[in-house]
C-alpha positions in Angstrom: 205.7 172.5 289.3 205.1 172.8 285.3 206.5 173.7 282.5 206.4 173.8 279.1 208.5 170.8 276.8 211.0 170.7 274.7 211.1 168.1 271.7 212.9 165.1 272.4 212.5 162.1 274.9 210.8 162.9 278.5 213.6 161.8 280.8 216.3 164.1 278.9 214.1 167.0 278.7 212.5 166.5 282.1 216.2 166.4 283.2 217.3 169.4 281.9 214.4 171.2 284.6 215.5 169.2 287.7 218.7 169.2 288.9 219.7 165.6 289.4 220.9 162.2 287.2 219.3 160.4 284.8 219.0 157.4 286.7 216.8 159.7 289.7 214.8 160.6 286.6 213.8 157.5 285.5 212.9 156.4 288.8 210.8 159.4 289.2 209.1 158.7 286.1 208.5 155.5 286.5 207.1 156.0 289.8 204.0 158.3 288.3 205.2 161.4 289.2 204.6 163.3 285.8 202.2 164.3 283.7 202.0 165.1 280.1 199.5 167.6 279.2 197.5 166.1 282.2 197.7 162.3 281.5 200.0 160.5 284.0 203.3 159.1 281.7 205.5 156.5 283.3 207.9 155.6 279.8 211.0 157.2 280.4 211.6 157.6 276.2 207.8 159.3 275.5 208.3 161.2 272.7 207.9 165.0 272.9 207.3 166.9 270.1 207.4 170.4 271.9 204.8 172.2 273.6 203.8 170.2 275.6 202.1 170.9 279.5 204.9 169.4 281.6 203.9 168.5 285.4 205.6 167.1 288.2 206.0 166.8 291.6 209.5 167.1 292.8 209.6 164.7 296.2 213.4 163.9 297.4 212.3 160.6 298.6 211.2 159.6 295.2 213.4 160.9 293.4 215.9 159.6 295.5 218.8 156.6 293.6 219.3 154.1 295.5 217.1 152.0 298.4 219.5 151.8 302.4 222.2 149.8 302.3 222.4 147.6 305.4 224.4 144.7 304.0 228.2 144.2 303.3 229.7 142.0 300.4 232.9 140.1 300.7 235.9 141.3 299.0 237.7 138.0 297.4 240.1 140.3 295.2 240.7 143.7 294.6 243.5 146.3 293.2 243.4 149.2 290.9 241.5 147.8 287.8 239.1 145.4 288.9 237.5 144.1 292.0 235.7 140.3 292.6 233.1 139.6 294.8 231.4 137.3 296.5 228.0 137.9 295.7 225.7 136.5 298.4 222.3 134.7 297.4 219.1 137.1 297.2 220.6 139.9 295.9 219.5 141.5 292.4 223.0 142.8 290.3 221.3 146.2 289.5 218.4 148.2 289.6 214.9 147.9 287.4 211.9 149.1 287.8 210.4 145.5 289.7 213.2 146.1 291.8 212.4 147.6 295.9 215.3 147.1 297.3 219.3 148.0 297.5 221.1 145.7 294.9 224.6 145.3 294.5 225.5 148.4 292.4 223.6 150.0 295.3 226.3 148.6 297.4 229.0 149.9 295.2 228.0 153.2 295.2 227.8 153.2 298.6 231.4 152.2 299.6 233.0 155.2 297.1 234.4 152.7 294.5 235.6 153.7 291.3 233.4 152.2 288.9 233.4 152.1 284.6 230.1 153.7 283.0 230.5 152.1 280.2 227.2 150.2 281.2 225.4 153.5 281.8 224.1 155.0 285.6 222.0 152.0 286.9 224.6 148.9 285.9 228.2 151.2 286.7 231.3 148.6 286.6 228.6 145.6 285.8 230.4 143.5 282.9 228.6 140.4 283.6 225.5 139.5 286.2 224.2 136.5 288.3 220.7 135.9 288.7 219.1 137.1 291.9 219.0 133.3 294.1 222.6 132.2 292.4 225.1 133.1 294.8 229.3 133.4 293.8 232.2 135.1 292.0 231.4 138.2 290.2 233.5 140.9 288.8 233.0 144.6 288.7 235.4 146.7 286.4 237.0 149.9 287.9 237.7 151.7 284.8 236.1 151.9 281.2 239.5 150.3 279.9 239.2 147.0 282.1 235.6 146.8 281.3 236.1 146.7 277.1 238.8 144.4 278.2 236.7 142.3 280.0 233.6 142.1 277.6 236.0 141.2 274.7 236.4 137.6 277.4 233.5 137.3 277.7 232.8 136.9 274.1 235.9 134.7 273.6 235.9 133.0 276.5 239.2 133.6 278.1 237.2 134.7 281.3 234.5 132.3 282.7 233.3 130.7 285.5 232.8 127.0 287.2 229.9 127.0 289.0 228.6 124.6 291.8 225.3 122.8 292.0 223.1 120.1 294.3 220.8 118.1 291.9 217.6 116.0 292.4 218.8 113.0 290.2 222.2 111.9 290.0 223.6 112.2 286.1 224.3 109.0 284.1 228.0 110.4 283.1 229.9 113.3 282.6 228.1 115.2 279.7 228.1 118.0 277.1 224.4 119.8 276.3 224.5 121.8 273.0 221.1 122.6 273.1 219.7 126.1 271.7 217.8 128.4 274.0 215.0 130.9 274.1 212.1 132.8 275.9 209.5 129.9 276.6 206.8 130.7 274.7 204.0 129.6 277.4 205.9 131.2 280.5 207.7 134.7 280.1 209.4 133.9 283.5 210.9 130.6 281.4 213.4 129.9 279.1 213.1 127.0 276.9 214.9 124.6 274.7 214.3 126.1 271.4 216.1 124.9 268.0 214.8 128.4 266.9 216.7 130.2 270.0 220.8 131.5 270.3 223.1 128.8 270.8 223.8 127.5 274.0 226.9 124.7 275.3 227.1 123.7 279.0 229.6 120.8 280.4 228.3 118.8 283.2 230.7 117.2 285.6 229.9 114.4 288.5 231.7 115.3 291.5 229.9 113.2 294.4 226.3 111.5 295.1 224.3 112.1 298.2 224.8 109.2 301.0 221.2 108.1 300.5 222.3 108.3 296.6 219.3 110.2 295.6 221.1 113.1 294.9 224.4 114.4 293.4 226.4 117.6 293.5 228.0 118.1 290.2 230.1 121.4 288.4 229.3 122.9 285.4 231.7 125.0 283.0 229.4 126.8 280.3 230.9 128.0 277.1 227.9 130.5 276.5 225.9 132.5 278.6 222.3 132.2 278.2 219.8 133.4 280.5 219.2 130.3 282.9 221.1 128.2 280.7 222.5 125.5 283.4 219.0 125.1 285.1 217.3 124.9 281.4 219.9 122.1 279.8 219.9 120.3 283.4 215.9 120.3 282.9 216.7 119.0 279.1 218.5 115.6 280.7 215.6 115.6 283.4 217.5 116.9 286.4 216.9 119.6 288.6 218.7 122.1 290.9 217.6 121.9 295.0 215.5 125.0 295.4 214.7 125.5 291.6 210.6 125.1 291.7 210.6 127.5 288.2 212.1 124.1 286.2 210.5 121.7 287.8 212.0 120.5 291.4 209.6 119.0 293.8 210.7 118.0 297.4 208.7 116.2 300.3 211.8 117.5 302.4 210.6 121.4 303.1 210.6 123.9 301.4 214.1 124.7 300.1 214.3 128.8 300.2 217.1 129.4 297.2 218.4 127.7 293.5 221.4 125.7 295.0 223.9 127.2 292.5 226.7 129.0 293.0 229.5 130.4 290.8 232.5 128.9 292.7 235.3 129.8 290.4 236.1 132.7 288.6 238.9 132.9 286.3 239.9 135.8 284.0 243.3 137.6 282.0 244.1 140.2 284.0 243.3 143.9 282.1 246.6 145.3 283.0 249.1 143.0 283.3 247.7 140.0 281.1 248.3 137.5 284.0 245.5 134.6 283.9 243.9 134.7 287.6 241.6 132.6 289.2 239.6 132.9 292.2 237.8 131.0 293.9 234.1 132.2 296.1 233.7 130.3 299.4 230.2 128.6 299.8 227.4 130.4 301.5 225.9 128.8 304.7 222.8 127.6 303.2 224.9 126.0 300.6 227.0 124.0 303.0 224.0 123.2 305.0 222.4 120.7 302.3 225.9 119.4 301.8 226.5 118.5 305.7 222.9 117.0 305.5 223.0 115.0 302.3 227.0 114.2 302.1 230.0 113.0 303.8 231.8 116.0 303.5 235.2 114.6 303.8 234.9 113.6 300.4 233.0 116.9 299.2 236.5 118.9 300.2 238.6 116.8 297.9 236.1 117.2 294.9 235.8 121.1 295.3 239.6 121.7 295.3 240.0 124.1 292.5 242.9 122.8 290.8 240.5 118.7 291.1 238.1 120.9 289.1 239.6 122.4 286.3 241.8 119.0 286.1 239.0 116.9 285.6 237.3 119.1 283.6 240.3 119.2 281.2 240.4 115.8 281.4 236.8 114.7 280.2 235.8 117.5 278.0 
């Protein structure tokens, strides 16, 4: 099919042909389906000035949203504004282009929730993320009135997280890293220490070493949110998460499959009625694996109680 443009960027005026979202368009796009005056465009913002030979092929499959859904996520609390999950390891938030399979906003739209759009069609109800290997807590706003209300914690902090890790090298003591942070320079994959970068503040707790002692698994409380900022300050002390080969973790153990990190507990000022909640993501198996292997987990149960957590951390920091 063809036609000729309209000025103004290619996905809105390609959209304004084909009867479908935005976020189909982009994917269409993006997938090399359309030509401008016979070159192949893939940039869903190429400027149109008018005029222009417009070609495409309109395939369902590829125009098609979202991937097949053949997972389920566990529900750790829900009502009428927002809803907390328990998101499992190996699962990407939302969509992007690098992205071939269903992620979590995939699984959203696929149970009929209510979501806010204040983050737009591909990231619907998504305030804040976890990256792809980190399993734990997350929360999805239902409405554009608990999402603004939940950015605005995010940026003062009233709503956070305490997250879980297993590291290679126990820590010395409890510690605070105030350590700027910014793309590494050598590695686009990478972030790196960088006195040049957005400031970055991370508390590091000891919880309980490994029986052999060669390892340790610790909680962390962050008072920023920097892309990889726990694994980056934990490489800054030389310390390493289990599974984290991007930073630097090397076993003669196997290959461990995941980053062992996990956002454990989520806590938040409830939208509606103001009420501070907190809620707490049970451990995935893979998780709890290392930990029957490498500790006596007796002792691991009386250091992850939620109420030993925040306590201590209120207590040394």
């Amino acid at each position: 099919m063809e036609f000729i443009s309209k000025n103004g960027r290619l996905d809105k005026v390609l959209q304004a042909n084909i009867n479908t979202t935005r976020n189909q368009i982009s994917n269409f796009i993006r997938s090399g389906n359309v030509k401008v005056d016979g070159k192949i465009v893939t940039k869903c913002g190429y400027k149109l000035y008018g005029g222009e030979k417009i070609e495409y092929e309109k395939k369902e499959a590829q125009i098609k949203n979202s991937y097949e859904v053949d997972f389920d996520i566990d529900r750790l609390y829900e009502d009428e504004d927002i809803l907390i999950l328990n998101k499992p390891p190996f699962l990407t938030v939302h969509s992007a282009p690098s992205v071939k399979e269903a992620t979590l906003v995939d699984w959203l739209k696929s149970q009929n929730i209510s979501l806010s759009t204040i983050s737009g069609e591909e990231r619907h109800g998504i305030v804040h993320r976890i990256d792809k290997q980190t399993s734990g807590a997350l929360v999805i706003a239902k409405n554009n009135t608990a999402h603004l209300a939940l950015s605005k914690q995010l940026e003062d902090k009233s709503m956070g997280r305490y997250y879980l890790a297993i590291v290679d090298t126990p820590l010395k003591d409890n510690i605070i890293v105030e350590k700027s942070i910014a793309r590494n320079r050598n590695n686009r994959l990478k972030m790196a220490i960088d006195e040049k970068g957005r400031s970055a503040k991370s508390a590091f707790l000891k919880l309980i070493t490994s029986t052999n002692e060669k390892n340790e698994l610790i909680a962390v409380k962050l008072y920023s949110g920097r892309t990889h900022q726990i694994r980056v300050h934990l490489s800054s002390l030389s310390r390493h998460i289990l599974g984290d080969d991007l930073y630097g973790f090397k076993s003669k153990e196997g290959k461990i499959k995941r980053v062992m990190l996990h956002a454990y507990i989520l806590y938040l000022i409830h939208p509606r009625t103001g009420k501070k909640i907190y809620v707490k993501a049970p451990l995935f198996d893979d998780f709890k694996e290392i930990l029957n292997t490498k500790f006596i987990m007796e002792k691991v149960y009386e250091k992850i109680d939620t109420d030993y957590i925040i306590d201590s951390f209120n207590t040394h920091f």
